[in-house]
PyMOL Python script that loads the backbone (N, CA, C, O; Angstrom):
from pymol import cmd

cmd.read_pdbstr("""\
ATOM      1  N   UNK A   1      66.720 152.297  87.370  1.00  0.00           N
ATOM      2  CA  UNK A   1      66.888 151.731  88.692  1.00  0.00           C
ATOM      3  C   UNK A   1      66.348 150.303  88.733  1.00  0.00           C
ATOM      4  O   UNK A   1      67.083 149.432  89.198  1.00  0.00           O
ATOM      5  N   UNK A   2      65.054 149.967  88.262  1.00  0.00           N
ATOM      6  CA  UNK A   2      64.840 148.901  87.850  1.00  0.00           C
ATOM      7  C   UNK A   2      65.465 147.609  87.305  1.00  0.00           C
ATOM      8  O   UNK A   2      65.319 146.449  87.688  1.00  0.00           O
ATOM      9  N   UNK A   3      66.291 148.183  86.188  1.00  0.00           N
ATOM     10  CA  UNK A   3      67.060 147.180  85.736  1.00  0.00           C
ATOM     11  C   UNK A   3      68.553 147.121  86.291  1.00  0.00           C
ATOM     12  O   UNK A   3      69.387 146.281  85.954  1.00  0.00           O
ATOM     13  N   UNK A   4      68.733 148.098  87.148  1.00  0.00           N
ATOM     14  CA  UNK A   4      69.486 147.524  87.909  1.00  0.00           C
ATOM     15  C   UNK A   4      69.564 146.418  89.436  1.00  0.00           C
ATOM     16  O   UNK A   4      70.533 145.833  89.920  1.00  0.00           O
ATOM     17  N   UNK A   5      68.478 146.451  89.767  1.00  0.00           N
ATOM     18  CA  UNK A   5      67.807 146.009  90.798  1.00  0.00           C
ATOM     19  C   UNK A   5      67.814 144.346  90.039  1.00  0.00           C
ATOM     20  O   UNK A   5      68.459 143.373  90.428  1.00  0.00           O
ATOM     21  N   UNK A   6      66.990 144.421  89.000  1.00  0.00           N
ATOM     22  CA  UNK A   6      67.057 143.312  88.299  1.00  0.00           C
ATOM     23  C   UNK A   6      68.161 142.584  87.759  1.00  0.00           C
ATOM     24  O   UNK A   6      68.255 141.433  87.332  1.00  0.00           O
ATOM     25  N   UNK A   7      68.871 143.402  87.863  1.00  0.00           N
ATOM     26  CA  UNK A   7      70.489 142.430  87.416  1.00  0.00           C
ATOM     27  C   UNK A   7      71.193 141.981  88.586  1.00  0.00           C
ATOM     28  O   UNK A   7      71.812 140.922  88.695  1.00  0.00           O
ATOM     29  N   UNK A   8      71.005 143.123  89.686  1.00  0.00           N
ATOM     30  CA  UNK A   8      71.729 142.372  91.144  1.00  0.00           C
ATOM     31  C   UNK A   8      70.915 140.902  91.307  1.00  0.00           C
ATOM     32  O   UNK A   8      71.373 139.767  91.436  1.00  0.00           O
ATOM     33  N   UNK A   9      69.668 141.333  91.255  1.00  0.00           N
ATOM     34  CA  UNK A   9      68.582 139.902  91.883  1.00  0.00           C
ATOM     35  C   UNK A   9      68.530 138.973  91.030  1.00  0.00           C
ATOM     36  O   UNK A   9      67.884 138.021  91.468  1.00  0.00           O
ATOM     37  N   UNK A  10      69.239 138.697  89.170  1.00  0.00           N
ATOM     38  CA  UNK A  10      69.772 137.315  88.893  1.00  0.00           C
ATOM     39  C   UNK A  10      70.678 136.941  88.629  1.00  0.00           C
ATOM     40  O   UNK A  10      70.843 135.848  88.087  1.00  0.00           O
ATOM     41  N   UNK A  11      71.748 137.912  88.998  1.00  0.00           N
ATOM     42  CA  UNK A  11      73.029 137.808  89.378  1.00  0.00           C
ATOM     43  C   UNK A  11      72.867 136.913  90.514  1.00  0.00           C
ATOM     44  O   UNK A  11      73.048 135.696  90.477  1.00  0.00           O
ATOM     45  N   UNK A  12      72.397 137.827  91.865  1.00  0.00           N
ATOM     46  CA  UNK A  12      72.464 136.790  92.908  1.00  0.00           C
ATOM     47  C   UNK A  12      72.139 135.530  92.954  1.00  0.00           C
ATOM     48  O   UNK A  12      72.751 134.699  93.624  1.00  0.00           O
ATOM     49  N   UNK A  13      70.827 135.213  92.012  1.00  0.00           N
ATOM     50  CA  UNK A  13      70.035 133.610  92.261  1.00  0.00           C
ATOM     51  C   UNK A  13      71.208 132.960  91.427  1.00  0.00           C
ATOM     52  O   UNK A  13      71.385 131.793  91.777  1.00  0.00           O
ATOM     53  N   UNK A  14      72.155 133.426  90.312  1.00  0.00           N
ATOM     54  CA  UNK A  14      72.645 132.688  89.710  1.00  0.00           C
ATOM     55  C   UNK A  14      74.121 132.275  90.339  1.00  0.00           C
ATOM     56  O   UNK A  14      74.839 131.308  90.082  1.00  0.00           O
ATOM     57  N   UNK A  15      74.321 133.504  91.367  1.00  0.00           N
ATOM     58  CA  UNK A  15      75.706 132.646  92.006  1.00  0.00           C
ATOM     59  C   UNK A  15      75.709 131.886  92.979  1.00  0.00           C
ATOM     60  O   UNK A  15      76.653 131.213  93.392  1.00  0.00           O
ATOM     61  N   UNK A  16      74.018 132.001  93.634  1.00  0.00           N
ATOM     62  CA  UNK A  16      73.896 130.923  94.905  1.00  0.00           C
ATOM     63  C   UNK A  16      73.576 129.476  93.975  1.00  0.00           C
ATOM     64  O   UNK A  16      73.698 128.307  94.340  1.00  0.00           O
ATOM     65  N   UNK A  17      73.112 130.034  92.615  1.00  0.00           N
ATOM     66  CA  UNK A  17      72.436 128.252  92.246  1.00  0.00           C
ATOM     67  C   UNK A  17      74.367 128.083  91.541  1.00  0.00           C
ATOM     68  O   UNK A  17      74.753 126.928  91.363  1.00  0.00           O
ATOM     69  N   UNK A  18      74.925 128.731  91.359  1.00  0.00           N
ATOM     70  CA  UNK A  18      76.485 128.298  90.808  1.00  0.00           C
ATOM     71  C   UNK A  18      77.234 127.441  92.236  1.00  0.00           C
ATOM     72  O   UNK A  18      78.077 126.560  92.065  1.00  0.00           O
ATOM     73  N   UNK A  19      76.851 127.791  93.352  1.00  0.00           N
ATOM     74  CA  UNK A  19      77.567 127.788  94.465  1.00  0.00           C
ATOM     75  C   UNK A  19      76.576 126.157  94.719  1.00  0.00           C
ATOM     76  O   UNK A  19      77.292 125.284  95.210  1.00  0.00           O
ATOM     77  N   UNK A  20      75.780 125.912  94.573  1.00  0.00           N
ATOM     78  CA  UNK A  20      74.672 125.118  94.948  1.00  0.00           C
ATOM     79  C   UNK A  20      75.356 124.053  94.497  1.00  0.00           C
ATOM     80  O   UNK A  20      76.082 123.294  95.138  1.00  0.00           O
ATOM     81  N   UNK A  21      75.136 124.044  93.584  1.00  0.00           N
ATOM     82  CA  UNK A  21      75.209 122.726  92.254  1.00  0.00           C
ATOM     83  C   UNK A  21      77.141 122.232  91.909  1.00  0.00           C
ATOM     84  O   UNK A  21      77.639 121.454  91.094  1.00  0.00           O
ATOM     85  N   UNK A  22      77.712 123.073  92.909  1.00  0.00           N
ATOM     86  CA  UNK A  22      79.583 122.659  92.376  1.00  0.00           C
ATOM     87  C   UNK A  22      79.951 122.295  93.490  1.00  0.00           C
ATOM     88  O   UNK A  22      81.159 122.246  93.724  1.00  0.00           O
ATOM     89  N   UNK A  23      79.028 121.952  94.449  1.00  0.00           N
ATOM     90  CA  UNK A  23      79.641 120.942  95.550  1.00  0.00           C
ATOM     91  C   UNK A  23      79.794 118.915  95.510  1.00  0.00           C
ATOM     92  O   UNK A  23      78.969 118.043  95.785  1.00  0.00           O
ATOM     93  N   UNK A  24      81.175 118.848  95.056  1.00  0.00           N
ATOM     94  CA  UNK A  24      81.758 117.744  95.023  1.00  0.00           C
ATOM     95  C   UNK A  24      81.099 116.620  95.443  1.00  0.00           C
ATOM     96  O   UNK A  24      80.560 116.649  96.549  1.00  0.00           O
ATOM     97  N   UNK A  25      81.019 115.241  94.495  1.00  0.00           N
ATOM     98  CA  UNK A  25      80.345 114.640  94.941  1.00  0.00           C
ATOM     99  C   UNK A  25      81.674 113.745  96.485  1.00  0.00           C
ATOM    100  O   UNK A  25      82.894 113.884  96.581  1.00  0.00           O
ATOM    101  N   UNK A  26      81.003 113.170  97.117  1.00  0.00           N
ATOM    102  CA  UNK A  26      81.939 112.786  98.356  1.00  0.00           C
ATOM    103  C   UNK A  26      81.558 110.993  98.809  1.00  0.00           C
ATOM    104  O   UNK A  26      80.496 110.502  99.193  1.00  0.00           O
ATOM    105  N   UNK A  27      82.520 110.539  98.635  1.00  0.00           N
ATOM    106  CA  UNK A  27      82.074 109.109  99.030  1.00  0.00           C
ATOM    107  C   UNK A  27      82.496 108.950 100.615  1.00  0.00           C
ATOM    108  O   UNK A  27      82.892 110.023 101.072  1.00  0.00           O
ATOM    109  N   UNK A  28      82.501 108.315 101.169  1.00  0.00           N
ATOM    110  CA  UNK A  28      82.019 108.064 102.516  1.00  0.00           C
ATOM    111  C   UNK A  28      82.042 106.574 103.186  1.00  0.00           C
ATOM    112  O   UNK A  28      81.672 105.669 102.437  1.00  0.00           O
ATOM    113  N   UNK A  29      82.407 106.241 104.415  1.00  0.00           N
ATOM    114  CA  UNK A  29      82.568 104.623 104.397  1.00  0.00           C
ATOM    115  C   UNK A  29      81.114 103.940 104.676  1.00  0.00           C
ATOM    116  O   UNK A  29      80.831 102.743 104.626  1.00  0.00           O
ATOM    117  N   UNK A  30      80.312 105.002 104.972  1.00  0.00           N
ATOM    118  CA  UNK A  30      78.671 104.893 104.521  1.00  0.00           C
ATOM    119  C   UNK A  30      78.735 103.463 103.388  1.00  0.00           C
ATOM    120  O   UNK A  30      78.500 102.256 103.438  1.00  0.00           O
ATOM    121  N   UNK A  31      79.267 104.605 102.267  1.00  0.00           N
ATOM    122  CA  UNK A  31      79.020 103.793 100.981  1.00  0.00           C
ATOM    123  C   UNK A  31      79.565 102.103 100.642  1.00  0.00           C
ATOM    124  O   UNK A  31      79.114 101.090 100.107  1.00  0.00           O
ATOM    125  N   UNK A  32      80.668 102.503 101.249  1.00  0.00           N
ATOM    126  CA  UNK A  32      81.393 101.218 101.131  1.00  0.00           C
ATOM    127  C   UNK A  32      80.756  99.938 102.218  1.00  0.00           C
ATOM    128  O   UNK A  32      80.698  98.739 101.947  1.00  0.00           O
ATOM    129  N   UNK A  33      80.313 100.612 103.506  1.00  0.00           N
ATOM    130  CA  UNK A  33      79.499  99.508 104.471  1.00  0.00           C
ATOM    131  C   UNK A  33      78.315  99.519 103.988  1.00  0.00           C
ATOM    132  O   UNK A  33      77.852  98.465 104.424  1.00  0.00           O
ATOM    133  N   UNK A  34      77.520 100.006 103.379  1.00  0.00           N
ATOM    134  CA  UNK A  34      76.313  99.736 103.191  1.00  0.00           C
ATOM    135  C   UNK A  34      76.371  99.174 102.100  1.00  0.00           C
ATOM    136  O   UNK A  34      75.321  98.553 101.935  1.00  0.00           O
ATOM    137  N   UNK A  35      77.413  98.998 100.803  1.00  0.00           N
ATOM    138  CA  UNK A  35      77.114  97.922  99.906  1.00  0.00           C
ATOM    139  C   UNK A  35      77.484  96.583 100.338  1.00  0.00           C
ATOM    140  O   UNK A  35      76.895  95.640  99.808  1.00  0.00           O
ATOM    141  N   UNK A  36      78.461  96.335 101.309  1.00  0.00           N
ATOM    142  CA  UNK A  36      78.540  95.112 102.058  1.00  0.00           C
ATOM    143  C   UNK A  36      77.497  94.661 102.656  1.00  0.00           C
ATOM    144  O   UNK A  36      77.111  93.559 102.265  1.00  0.00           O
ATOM    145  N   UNK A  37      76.838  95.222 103.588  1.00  0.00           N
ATOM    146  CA  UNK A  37      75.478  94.697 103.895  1.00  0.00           C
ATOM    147  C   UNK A  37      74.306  94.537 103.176  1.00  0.00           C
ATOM    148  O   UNK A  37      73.336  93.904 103.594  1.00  0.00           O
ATOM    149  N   UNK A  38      74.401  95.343 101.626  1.00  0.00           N
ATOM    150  CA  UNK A  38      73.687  94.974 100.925  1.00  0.00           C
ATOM    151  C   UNK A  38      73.663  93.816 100.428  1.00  0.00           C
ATOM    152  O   UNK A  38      72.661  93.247  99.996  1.00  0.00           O
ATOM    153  N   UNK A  39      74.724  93.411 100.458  1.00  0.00           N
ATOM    154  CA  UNK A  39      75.174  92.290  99.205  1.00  0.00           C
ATOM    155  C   UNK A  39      75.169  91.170 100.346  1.00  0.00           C
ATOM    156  O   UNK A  39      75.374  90.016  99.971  1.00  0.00           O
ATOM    157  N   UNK A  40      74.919  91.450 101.925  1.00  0.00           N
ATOM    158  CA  UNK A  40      74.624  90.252 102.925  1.00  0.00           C
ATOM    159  C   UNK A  40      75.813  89.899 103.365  1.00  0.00           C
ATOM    160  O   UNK A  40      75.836  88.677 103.510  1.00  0.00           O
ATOM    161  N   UNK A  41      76.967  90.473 103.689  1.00  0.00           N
ATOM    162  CA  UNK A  41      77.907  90.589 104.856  1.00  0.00           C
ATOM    163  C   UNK A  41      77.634  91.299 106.217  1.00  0.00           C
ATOM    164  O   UNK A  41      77.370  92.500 106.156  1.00  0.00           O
ATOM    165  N   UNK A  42      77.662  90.788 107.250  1.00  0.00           N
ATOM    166  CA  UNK A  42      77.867  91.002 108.429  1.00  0.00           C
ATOM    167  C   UNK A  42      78.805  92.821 108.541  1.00  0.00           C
ATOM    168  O   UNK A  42      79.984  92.894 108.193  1.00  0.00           O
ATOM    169  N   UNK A  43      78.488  93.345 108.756  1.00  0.00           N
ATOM    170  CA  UNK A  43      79.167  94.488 108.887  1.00  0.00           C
ATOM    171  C   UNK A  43      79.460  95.281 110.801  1.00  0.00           C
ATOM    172  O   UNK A  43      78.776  95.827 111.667  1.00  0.00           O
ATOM    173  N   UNK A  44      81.038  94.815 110.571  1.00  0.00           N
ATOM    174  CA  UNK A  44      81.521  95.259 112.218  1.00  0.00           C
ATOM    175  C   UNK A  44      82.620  95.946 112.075  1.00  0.00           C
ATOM    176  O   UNK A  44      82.827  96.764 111.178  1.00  0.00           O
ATOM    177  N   UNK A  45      83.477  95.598 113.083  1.00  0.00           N
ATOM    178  CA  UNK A  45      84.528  96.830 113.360  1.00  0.00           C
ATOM    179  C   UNK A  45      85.782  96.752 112.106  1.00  0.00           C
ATOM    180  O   UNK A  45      86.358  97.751 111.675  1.00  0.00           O
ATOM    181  N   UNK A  46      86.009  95.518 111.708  1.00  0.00           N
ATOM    182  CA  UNK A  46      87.285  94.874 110.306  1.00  0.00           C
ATOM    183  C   UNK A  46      86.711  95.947 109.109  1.00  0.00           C
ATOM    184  O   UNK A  46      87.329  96.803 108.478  1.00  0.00           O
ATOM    185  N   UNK A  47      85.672  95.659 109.072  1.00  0.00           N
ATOM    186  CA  UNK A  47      85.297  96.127 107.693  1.00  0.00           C
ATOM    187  C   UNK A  47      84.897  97.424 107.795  1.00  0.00           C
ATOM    188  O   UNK A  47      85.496  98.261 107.120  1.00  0.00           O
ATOM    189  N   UNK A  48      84.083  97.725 108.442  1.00  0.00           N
ATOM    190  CA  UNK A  48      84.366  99.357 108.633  1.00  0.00           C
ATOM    191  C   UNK A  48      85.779 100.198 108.717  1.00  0.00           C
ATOM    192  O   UNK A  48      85.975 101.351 108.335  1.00  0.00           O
ATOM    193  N   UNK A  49      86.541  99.444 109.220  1.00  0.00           N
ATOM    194  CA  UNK A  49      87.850 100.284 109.471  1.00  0.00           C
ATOM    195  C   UNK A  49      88.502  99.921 107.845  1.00  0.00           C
ATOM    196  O   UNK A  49      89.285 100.721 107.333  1.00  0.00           O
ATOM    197  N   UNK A  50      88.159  98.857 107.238  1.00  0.00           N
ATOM    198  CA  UNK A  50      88.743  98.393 105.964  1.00  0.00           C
ATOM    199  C   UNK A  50      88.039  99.493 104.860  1.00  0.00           C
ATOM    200  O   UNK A  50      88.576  99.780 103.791  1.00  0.00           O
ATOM    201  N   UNK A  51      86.897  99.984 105.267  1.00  0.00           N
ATOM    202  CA  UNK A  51      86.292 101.051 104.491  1.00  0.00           C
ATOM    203  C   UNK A  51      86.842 102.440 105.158  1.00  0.00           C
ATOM    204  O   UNK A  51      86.502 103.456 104.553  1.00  0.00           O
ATOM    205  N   UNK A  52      87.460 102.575 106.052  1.00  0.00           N
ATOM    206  CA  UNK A  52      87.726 103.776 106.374  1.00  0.00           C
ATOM    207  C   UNK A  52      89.217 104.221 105.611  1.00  0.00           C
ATOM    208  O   UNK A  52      89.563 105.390 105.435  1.00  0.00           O
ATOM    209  N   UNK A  53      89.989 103.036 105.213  1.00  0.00           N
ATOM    210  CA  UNK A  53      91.230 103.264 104.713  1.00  0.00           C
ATOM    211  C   UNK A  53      91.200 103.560 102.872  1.00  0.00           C
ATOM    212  O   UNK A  53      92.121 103.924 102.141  1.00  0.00           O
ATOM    213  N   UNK A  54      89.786 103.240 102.544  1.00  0.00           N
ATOM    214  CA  UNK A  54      89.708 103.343 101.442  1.00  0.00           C
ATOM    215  C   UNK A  54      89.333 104.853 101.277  1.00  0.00           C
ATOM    216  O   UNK A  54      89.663 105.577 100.338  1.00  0.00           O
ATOM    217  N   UNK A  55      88.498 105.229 102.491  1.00  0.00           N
ATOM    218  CA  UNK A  55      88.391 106.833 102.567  1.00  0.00           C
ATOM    219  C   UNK A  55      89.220 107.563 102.921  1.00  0.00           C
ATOM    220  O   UNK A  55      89.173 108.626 102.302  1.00  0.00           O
ATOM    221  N   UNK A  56      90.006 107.506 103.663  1.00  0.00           N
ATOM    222  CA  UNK A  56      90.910 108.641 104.288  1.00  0.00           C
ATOM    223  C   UNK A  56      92.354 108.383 104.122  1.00  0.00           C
ATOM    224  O   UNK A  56      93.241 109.153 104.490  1.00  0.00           O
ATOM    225  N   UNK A  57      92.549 107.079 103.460  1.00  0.00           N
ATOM    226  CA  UNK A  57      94.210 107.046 102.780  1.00  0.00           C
ATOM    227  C   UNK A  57      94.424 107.226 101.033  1.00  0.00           C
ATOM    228  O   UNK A  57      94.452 106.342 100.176  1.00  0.00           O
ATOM    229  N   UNK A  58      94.513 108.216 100.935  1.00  0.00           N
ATOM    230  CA  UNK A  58      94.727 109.112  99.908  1.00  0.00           C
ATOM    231  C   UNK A  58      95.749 108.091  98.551  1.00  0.00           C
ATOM    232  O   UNK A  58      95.585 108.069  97.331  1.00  0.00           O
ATOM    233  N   UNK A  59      96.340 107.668  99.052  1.00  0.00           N
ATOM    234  CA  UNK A  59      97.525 106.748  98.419  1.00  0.00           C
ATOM    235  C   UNK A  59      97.768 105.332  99.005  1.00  0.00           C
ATOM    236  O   UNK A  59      98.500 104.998  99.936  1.00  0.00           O
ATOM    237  N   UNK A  60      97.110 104.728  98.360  1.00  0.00           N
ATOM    238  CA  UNK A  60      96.870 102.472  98.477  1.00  0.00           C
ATOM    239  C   UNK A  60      95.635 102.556  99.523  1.00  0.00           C
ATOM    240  O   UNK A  60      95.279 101.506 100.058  1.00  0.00           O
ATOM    241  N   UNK A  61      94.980 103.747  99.828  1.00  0.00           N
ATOM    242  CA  UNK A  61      93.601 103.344 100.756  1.00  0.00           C
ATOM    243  C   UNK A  61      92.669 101.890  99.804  1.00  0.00           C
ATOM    244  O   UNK A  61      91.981 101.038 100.368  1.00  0.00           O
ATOM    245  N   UNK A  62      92.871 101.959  98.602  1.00  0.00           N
ATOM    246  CA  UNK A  62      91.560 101.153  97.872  1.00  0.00           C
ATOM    247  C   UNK A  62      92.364  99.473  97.939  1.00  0.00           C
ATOM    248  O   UNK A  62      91.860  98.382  97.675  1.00  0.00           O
ATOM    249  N   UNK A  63      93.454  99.732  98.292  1.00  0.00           N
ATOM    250  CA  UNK A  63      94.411  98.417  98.012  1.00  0.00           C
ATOM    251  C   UNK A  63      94.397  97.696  99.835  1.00  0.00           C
ATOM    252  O   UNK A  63      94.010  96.552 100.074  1.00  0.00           O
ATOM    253  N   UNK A  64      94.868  98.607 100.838  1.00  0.00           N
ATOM    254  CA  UNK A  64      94.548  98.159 101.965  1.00  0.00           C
ATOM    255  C   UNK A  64      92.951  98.042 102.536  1.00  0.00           C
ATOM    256  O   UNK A  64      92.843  97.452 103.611  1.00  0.00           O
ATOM    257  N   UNK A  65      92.222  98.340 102.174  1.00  0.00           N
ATOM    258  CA  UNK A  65      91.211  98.559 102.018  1.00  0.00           C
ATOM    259  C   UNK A  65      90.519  96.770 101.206  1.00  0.00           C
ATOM    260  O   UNK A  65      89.775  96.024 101.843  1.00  0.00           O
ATOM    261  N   UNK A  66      90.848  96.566 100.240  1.00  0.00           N
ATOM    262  CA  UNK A  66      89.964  95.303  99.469  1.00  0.00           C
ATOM    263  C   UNK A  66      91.053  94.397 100.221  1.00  0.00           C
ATOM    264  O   UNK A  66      90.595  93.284 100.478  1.00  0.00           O
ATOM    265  N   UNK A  67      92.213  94.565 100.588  1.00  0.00           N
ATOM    266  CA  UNK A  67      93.136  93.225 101.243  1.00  0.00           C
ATOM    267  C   UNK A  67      92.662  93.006 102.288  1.00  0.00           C
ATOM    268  O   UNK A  67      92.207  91.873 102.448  1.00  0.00           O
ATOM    269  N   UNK A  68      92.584  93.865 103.276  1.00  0.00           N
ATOM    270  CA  UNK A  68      91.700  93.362 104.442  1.00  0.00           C
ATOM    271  C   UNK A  68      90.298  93.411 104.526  1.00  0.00           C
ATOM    272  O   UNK A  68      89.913  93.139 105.663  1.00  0.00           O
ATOM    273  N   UNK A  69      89.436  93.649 103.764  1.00  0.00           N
ATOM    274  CA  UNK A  69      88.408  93.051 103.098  1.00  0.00           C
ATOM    275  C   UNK A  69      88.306  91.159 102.990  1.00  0.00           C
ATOM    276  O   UNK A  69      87.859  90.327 103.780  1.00  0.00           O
ATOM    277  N   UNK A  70      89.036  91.022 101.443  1.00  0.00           N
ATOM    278  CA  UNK A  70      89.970  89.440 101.733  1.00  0.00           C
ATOM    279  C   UNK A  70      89.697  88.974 102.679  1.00  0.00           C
ATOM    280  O   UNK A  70      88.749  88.285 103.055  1.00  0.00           O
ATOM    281  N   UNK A  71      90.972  89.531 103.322  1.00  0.00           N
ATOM    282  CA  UNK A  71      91.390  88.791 104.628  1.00  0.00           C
ATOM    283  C   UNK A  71      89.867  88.366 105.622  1.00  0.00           C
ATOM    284  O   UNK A  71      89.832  87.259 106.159  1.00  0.00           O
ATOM    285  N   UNK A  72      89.146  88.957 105.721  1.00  0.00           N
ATOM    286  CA  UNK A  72      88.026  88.542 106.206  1.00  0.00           C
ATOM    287  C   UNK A  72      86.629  87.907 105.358  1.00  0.00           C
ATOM    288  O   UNK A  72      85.452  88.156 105.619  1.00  0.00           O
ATOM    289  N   UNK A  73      87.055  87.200 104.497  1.00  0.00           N
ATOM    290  CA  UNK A  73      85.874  86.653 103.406  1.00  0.00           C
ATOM    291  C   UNK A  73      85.295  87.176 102.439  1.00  0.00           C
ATOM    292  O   UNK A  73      84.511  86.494 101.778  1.00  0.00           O
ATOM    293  N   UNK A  74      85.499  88.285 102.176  1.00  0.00           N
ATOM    294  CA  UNK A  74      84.375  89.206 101.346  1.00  0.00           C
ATOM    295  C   UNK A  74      85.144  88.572  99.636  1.00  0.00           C
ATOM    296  O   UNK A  74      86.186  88.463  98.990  1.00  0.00           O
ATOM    297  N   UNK A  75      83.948  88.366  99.640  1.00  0.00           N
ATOM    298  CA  UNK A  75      84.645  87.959  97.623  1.00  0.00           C
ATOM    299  C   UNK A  75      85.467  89.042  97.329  1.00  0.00           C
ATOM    300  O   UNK A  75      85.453  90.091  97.974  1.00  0.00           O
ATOM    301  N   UNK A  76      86.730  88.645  95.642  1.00  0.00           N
ATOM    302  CA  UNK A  76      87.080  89.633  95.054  1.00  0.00           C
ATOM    303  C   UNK A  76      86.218  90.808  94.558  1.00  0.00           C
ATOM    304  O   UNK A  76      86.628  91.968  94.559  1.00  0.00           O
ATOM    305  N   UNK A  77      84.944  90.417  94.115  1.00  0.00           N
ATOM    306  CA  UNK A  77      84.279  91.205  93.372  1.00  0.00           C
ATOM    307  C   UNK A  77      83.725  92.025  94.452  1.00  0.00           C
ATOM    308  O   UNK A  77      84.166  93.174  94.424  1.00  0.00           O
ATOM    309  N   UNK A  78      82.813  91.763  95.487  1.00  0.00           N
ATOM    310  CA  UNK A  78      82.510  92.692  96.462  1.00  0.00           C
ATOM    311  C   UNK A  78      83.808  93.579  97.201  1.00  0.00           C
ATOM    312  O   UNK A  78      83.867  94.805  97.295  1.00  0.00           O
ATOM    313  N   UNK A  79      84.538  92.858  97.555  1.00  0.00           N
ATOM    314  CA  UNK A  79      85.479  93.871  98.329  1.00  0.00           C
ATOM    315  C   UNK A  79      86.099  94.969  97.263  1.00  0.00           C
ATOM    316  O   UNK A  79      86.341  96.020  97.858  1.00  0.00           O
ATOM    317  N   UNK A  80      86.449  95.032  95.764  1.00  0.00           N
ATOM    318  CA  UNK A  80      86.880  95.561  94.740  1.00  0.00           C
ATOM    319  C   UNK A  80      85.544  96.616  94.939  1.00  0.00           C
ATOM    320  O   UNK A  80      85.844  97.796  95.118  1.00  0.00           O
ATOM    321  N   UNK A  81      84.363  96.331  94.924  1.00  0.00           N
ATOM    322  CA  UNK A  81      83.223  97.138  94.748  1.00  0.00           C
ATOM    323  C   UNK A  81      83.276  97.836  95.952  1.00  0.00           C
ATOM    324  O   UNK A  81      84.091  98.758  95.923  1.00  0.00           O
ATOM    325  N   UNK A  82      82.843  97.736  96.708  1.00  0.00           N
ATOM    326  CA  UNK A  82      83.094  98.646  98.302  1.00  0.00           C
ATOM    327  C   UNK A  82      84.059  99.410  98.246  1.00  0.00           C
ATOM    328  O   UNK A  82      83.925 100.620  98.431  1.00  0.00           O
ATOM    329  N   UNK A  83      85.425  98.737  97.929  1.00  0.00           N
ATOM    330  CA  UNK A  83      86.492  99.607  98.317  1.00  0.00           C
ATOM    331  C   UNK A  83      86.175 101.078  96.962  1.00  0.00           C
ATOM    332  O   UNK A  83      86.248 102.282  97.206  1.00  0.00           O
ATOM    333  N   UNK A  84      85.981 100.712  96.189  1.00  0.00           N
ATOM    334  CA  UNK A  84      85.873 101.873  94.872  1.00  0.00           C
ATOM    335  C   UNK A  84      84.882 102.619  95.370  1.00  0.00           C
ATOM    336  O   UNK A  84      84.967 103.822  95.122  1.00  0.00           O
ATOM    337  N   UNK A  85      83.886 102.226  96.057  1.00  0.00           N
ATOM    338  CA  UNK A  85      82.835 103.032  96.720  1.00  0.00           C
ATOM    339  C   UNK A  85      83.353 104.110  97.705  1.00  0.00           C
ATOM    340  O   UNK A  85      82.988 105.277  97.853  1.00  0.00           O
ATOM    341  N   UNK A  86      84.137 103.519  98.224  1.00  0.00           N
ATOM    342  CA  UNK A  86      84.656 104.207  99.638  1.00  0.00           C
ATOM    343  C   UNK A  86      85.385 105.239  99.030  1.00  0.00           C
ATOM    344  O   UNK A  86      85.282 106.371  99.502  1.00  0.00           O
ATOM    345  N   UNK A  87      86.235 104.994  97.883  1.00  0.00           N
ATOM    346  CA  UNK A  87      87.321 106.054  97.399  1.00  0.00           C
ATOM    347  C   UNK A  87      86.605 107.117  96.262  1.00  0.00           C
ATOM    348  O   UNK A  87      87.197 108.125  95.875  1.00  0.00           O
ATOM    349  N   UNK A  88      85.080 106.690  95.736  1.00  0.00           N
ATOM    350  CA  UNK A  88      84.959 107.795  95.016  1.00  0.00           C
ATOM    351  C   UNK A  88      84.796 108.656  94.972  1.00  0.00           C
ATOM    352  O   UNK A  88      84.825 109.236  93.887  1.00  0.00           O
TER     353      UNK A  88
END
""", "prot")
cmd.dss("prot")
cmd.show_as("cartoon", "prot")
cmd.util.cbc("prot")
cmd.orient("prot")
């Protein structure tokens, strides 16, 4: 009885720590606005929404996303960086 007791109880710890540890990492327009303000851009409504397309458009989000970036000053290299942030 024992060792059965003992096999349910690391069975269980091992499918909650299986269940634990295989949750997807998730990028976020968090990521993408907060490396803009890291890097000392002004962060408002353009660029947030320019990070939101990099998150939630599945197909050219990272492309509309760094163009209107551009379009509002952000270097190639930062807006390329944000937007990859936003989509990873």
């Amino acid at each position: 009885m024992r060792r059965v007791l003992a096999s349910l109880s690391i069975g269980a710890i091992m499918a909650t720590g299986a269940l634990a540890t295989a949750a997807p990492a998730q990028a976020d327009v968090a990521d993408c606005t907060g490396y803009l303000h890291d890097v000392g851009y002004a962060v408002g409504y353009d660029a947030t929404r320019a990070c939101q397309f990099a998150e939630y458009n599945e197909i050219g989000g990272h492309v509309l996303c760094y163009n209107l970036l551009r379009s509002l000053g952000v270097t190639t290299r930062h807006a390329d960086t944000a937007c990859t942030l936003g989509t990873l």
